[in-house]
C-alpha positions as CSV (number, residue, x, y, z in Angstrom):
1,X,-8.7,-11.4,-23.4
2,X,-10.6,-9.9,-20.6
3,X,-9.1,-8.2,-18.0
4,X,-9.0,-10.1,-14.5
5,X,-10.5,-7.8,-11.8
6,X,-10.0,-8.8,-8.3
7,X,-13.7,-8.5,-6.1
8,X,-12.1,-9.5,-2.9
9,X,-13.2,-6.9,0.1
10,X,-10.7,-6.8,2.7
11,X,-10.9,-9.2,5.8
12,X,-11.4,-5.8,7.6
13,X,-11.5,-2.4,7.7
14,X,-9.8,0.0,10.5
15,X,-11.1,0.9,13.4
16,X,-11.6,5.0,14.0
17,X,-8.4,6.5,15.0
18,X,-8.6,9.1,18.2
19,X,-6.5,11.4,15.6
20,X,-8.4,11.1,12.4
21,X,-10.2,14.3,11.1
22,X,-13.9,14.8,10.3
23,X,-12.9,14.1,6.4
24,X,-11.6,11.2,7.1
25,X,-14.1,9.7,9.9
26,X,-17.2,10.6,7.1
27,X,-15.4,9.0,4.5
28,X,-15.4,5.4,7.2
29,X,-19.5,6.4,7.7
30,X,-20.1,6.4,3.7
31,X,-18.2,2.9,3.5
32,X,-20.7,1.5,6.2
33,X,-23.7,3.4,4.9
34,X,-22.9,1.5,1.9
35,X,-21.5,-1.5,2.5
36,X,-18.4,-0.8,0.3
37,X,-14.8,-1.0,0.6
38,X,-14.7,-4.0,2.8
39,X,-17.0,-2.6,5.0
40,X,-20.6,-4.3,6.5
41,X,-23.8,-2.4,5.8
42,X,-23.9,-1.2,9.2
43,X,-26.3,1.9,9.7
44,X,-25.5,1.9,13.4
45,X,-21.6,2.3,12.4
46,X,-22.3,4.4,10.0
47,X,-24.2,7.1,12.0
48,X,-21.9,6.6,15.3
49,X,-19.2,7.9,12.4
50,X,-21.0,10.7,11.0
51,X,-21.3,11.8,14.5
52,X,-18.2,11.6,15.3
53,X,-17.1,13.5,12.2
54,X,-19.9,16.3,12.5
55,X,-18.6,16.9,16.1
56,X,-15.1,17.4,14.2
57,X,-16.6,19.9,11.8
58,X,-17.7,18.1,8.9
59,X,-20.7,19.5,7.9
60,X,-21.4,16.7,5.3
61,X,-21.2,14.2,8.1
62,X,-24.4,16.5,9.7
63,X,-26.5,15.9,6.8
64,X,-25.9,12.3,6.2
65,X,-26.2,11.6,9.6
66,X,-29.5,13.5,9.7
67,X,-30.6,11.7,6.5
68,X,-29.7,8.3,8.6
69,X,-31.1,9.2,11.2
70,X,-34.9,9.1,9.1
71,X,-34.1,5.9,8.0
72,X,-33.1,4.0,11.1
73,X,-35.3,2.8,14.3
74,X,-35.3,5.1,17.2
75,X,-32.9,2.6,19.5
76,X,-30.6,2.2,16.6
77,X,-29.8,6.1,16.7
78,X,-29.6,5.6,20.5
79,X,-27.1,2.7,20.6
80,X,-25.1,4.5,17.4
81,X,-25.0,7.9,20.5
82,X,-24.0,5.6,22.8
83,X,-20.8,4.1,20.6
84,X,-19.9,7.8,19.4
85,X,-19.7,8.4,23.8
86,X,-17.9,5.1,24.6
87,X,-15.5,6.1,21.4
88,X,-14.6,9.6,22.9
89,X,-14.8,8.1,26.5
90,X,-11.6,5.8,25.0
91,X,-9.5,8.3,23.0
C-alpha cells in the first residue's frame, strides 16, 4: 500500500516580522525564489527579502540577492528597493 503524501501548500505564508533575524528573513527569500513552501515564485519578494536579510548580516542573503539581481529586469530590482524601504519605514 502506498503511502498517502499530502501536496497541499499552505493558503499562505507569513508576512516578514520587524523582529526576525537575517537567517530567518533569507530562508522567506529562498521560499519565493523558489516557489516552495506555500510560497508564489515571486522574484520581486524574493530580492526585497534578501535585502532585508543582507542589511541584517546575512551574507548568504548578499549573494543570492546579487545573483537575482542578474536575473531580474532593472524596475523589478527597483520596486523589490522600494518594498525593502516601505518594510523598514513600517517596523
Amino acid at each position: 500500500m502506498l503511502a498517502s503524501i499530502d501536496t497541499e501548500a499552505p493558503a499562505t505564508i507569513p508576512l516578514p516580522g520587524p523582529d526576525m533575524s537575517g537567517d530567518d528573513l533569507f530562508r522567506m527569500g529562498l521560499l519565493y525564489s523558489t516557489g516552495q513552501g506555500g510560497a508564489p515564485l515571486d522574484y520581486v519578494s524574493a530580492h526585497m527579502l534578501f535585502n532585508l536579510a543582507a542589511m541584517r548580516g546575512s551574507t548568504e542573503a548578499k549573494v543570492y540577492r546579487k545573483e537575482l539581481s542578474a536575473e531580474m529586469d532593472p524596475l523589478d530590482v527597483a520596486e523589490a528597493q522600494r518594498q525593502a524601504r516601505e518594510w523598514l519605514a513600517q517596523g
